[in-house]
C-alpha positions in Angstrom: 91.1 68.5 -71.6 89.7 70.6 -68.5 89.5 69.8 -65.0 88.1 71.8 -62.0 89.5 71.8 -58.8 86.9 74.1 -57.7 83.9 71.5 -59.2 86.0 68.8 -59.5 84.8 68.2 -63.2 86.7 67.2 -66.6 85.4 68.4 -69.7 87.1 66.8 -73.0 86.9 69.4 -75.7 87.8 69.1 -79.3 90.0 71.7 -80.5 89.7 70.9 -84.2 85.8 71.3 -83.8 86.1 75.1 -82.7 86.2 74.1 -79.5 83.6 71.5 -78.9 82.8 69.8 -75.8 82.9 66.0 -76.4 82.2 64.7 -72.9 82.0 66.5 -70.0 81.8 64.6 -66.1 82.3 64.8 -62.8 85.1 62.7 -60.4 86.8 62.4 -57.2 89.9 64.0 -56.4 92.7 62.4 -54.5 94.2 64.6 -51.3 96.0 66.9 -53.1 94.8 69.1 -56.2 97.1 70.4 -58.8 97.8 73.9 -59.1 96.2 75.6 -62.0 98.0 75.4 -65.2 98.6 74.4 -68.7 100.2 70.7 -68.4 100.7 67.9 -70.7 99.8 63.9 -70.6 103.4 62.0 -70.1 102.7 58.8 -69.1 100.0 56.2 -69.5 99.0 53.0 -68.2 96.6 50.7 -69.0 96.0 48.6 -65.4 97.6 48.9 -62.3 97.1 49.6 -58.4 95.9 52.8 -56.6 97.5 53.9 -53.6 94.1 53.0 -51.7 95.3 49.3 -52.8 92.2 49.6 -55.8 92.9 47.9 -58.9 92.4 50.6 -61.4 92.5 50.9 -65.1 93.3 53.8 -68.1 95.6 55.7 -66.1 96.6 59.2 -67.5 99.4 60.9 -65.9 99.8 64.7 -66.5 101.5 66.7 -63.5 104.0 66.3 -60.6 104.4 69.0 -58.1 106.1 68.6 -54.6 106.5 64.6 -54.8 102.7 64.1 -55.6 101.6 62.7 -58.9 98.4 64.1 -60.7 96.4 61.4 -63.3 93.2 60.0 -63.9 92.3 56.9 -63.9 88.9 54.6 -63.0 88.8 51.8 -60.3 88.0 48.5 -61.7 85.1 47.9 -59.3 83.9 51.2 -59.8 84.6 52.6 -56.3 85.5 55.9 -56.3 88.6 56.4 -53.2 88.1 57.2 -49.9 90.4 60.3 -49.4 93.0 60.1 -46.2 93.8 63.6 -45.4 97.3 62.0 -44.0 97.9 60.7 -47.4 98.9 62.8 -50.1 97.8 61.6 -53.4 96.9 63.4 -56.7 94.9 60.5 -58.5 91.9 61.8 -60.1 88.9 59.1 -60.1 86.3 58.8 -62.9 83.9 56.1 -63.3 84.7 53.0 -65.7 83.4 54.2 -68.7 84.5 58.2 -68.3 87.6 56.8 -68.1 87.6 54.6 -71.3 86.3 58.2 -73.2 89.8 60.3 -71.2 91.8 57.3 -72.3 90.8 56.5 -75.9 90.7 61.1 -75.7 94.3 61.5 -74.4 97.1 60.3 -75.9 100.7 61.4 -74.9 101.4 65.2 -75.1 97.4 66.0 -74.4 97.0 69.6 -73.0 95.4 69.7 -70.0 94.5 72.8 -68.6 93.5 72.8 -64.4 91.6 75.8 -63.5 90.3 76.7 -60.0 
């Protein structure tokens, strides 16, 4: 997996098809970015709430840096967050159905690779 601070894009690409793009899309970034790197999925969950009090769905944790938290994950009602500059938060928003294709794409231990 890919994501782009810079465009703020994910690409999902197979590395046992040479690499091949499988899905590529864009989302909304929390407050914080992570910085670029080779991480790895560590934690999932399947439903829970977003710090803008969203119930959100197929979250995929990957990075923690200074006390902030980096995943994906899609809002239930679709909404996509409104970022608070005061808050610092690292979730990464898709819509409902890119985020079914990150979780049913990343299991535990996926690579994912932030460039700028």
């Amino acid at each position: 997996m890919v994501y782009s601070v810079g465009s703020h894009y994910v690409w999902l690409v197979d590395p046992k098809k040479s690499p091949q793009v499988a899905a590529a899309f864009p989302v909304t970034p929390g407050s914080v970015e992570p910085a670029p790197g080779s991480y790895a999925v560590y934690s999932r969950t399947p439903t829970t709430t977003g710090t803008d009090g969203k119930q959100i769905e197929h979250v995929v944790r990957f990075a923690q840096q200074n006390g902030v938290v980096f995943g994906f994950s899609a809002a239930v009602d679709g909404a996509t967050p409104t970022t608070d500059p005061s808050a610092k938060t690292g979730g990464i928003r898709s819509g409902r159905a890119e985020g079914q294709l990150l979780w049913d794409f990343a299991p535990k231990d996926t690579k994912v690779v932030v460039i700028a």
